[in-house]
Every structure is written in C-alpha cells, then in structure tokens.
C-alpha positions as CSV (number, residue, x, y, z in Angstrom):
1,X,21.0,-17.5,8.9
2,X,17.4,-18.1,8.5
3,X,16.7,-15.3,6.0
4,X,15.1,-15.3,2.7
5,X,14.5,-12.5,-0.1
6,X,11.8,-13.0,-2.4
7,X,10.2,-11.0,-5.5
8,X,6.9,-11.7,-7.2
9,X,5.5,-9.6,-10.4
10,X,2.4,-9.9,-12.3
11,X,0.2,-7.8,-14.7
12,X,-1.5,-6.7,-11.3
13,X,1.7,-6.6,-8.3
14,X,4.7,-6.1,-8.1
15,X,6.1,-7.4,-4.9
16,X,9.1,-7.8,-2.9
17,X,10.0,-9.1,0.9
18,X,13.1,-9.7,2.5
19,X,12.9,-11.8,5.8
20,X,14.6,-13.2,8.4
21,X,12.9,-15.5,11.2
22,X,15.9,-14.5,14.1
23,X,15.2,-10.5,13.7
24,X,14.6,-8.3,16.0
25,X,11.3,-6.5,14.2
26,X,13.1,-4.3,12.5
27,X,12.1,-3.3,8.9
28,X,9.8,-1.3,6.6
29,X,6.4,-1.8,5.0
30,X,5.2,-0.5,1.9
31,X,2.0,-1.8,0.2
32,X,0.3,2.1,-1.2
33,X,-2.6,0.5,1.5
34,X,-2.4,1.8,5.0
35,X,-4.7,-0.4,7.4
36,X,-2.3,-2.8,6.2
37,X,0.6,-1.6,6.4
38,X,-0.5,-1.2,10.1
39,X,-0.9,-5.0,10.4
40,X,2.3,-5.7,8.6
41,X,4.0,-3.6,11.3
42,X,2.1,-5.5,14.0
43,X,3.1,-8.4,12.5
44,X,6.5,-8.1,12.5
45,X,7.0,-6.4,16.1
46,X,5.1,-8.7,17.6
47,X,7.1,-11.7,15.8
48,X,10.2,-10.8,16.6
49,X,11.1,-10.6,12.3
50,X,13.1,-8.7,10.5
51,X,10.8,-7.3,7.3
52,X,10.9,-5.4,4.6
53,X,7.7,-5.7,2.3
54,X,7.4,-3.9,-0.9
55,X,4.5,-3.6,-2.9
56,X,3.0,-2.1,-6.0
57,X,-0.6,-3.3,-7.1
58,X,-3.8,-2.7,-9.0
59,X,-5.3,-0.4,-5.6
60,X,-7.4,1.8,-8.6
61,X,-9.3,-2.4,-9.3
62,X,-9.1,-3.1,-5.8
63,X,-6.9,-4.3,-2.7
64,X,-7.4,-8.0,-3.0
65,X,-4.6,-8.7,-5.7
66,X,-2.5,-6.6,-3.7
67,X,-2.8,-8.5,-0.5
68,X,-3.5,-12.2,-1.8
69,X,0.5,-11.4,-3.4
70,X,1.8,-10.3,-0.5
71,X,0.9,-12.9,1.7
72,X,1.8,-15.4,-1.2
73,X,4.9,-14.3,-1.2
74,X,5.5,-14.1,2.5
75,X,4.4,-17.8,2.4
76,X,6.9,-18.2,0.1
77,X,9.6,-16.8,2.0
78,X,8.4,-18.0,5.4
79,X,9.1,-21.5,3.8
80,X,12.6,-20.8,2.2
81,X,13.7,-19.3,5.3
82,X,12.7,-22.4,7.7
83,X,14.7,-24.9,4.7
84,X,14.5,-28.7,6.6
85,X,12.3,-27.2,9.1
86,X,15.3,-28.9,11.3
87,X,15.4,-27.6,15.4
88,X,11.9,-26.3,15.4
89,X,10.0,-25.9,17.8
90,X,7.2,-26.3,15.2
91,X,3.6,-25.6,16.8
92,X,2.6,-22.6,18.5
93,X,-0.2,-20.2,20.1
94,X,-0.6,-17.2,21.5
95,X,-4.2,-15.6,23.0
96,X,-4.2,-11.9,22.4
97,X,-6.4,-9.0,24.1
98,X,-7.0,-6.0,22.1
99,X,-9.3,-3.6,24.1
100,X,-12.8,-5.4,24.3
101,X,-11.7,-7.9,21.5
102,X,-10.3,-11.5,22.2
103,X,-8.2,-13.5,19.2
104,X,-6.5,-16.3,19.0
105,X,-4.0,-18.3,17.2
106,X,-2.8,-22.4,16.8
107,X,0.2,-22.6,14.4
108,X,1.6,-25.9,12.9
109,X,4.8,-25.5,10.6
110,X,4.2,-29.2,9.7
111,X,4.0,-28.6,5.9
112,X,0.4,-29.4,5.6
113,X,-1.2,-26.3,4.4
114,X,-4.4,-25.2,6.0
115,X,-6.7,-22.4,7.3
116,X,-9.4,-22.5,9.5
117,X,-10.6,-18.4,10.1
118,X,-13.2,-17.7,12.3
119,X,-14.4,-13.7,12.6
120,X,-17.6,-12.1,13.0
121,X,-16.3,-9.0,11.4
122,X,-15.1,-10.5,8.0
123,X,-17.7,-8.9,6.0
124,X,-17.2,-5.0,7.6
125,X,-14.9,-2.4,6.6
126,X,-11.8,-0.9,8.6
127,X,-12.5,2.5,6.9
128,X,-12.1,1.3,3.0
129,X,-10.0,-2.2,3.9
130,X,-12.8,-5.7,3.7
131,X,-11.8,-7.3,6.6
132,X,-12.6,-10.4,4.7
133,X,-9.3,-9.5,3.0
134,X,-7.3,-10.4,6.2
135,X,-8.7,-14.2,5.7
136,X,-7.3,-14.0,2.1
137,X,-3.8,-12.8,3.6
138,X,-3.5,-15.6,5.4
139,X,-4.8,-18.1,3.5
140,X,-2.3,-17.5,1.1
141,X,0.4,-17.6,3.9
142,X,-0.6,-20.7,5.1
143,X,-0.4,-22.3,1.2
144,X,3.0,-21.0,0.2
145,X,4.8,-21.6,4.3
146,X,3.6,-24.8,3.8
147,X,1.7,-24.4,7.6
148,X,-2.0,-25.0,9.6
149,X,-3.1,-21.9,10.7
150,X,-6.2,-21.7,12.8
151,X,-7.4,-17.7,13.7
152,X,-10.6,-16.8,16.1
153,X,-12.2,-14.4,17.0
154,X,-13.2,-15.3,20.3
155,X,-15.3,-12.0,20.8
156,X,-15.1,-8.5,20.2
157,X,-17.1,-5.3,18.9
158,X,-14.8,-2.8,16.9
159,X,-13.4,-4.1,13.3
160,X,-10.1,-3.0,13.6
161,X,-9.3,-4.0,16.9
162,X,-10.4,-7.6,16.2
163,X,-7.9,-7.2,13.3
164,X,-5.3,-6.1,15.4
165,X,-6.1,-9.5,17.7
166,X,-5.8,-11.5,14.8
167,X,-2.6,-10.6,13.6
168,X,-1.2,-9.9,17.1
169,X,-2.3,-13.5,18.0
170,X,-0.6,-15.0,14.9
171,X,2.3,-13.3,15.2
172,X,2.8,-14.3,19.0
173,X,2.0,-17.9,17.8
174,X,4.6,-17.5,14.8
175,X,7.1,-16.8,16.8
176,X,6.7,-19.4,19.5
177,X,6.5,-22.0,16.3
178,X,9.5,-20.7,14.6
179,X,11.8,-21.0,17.5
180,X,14.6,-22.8,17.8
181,X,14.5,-25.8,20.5
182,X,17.8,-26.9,21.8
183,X,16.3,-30.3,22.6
184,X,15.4,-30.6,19.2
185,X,17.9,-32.2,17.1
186,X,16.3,-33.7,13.9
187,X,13.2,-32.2,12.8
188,X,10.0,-32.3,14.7
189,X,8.1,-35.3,13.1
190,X,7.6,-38.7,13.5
191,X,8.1,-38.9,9.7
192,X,11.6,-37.8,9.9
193,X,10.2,-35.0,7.4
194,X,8.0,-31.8,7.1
C-alpha cells in the first residue's frame, strides 16, 4: 500500500493528513479556510487520492502559516507514500480548461525539489484567500515530495477559475506521475536512484 499518515504541530498549526496515492478521491478536508478547502477537494478528485487533511491554524494572523503547513506536510507524506519511488511512471502533465482560463502542469517525481509558478492573478484575492498563497502551497509540496513542479497560467480573466486550472492541472499531472508502469521494473533513473 502506498499510504502514508502524517501530523505536524507548531505554536501556529496543527495539522494532520492521511494519504494514499492508489485511492479513489475519497476523503475529507478541513483547514477553518474555505476557498481552500475547495482546492483540496479538487485536488484530490481530480488525482485519483484518498485524503483526509486536518487543520487548525493561526486564521485570526492570517492564512499563510496555515497553508505553507499543509502543503509541507502533504509534501511530506506525498514522499513517504512513493518510498524507493520504484515502478513509477515518474513525470507527468496535464493541460486543464476552466471556463475562459487555460493552466497547466509538468511534474517530475525525480527528487530534485523545484517550482517554477507562473500566474497573472497571484497578487488578487478569491474573496479574502491571496492567490499568491496557492504558489506558497506548492512550493512547500514540491520541497517536502522531493518533486519539480512547473504551474502556468497560460491565460485567463477570473481569479478563482485560474485557481481551479492550477490545481486541476496539477492534480491531472500528479496522477499521471504517480502511476504505476508495468514496464517499469527498477526505478525510473539512469542513477538507479531518486
């Protein structure tokens, strides 16, 4: 079983997720902040995961601790759950519509952690959520899963659906990456390693 359970607490979160890469998108989300529990749940679907995410954070200071630690520990348990990385199918992408917006996603589970995020909307608000906050999310995901992630917006108008692209898009890439190839016997690297 590629599962992992994970807990995280701090003077400013509390947080707990319980995971496992050959779900079915099954789960619940709790974070006290609802935009984002909306992505979560995209996230998840759209993955093909099996997700619980529990939460507790410092939303009176403001919803950056909050979501930096739940994406750290995501990471985290994105890179317990893959172990060796062994069968992999390793890279993926996914191009995602969302009304007038375009997203996409390239995702390499090769251990080398890195983020390239490209949005016009990273500085506007989806109601009282900074859609700058999504590139912290992920940022932290790609340190802690040990993975490349590279997110676009390609083009779009409206703030939340370019979110919705954006997590869409890297879940649809996750879950090509995560996949088990039955060509693949070792792991997927020249370097007999990720």
């Amino acid at each position: 079983m590629r599962t992992a359970q994970i807990e995280r607490g701090t003077k400013e979160t509390q947080v707990s997720i319980s995971l496992n890469l050959d779900g079915s998108g099954n789960g619940t989300i709790d974070t006290g902040i609802g935009f984002f529990n909306h992505m979560l749940e995209l996230l998840k679907k759209h993955a093909l995961l099996d997700l619980d995410v529990k939460a507790v954070g410092d939303l009176d200071v403001d919803y950056h601790h909050t979501v930096e630690d739940v994406g750290l520990v995501f990471g985290q348990a994105l890179d317990k759950a893959l172990g060796e990385r062994r069968g992999i199918v390793r890279y993926g992408f996914a191009s995602v519509p969302m009304d007038e917006a375009l997203c996409e996603t390239s995702v390499d589970l090769g251990g080398r952690p890195y983020l390239v995020f490209s949005s016009g909307k990273k500085h506007m608000m989806v109601r009282d959520f900074e859609v700058k906050l999504v590139e912290e999310f992920f940022r932290a995901v790609s340190v802690e899963g040990r993975l490349n992630v590279h997110l676009r917006e390609i083009y779009g108008d409206e703030a939340h659906h370019v979110c919705e692209g954006l997590f869409k898009s890297f879940a649809r890439a996750l879950r090509q990456a995560v996949a088990v190839d039955p060509r693949e016997k070792g792991v997927p690297s020249s370097k007999g390693v990720l």
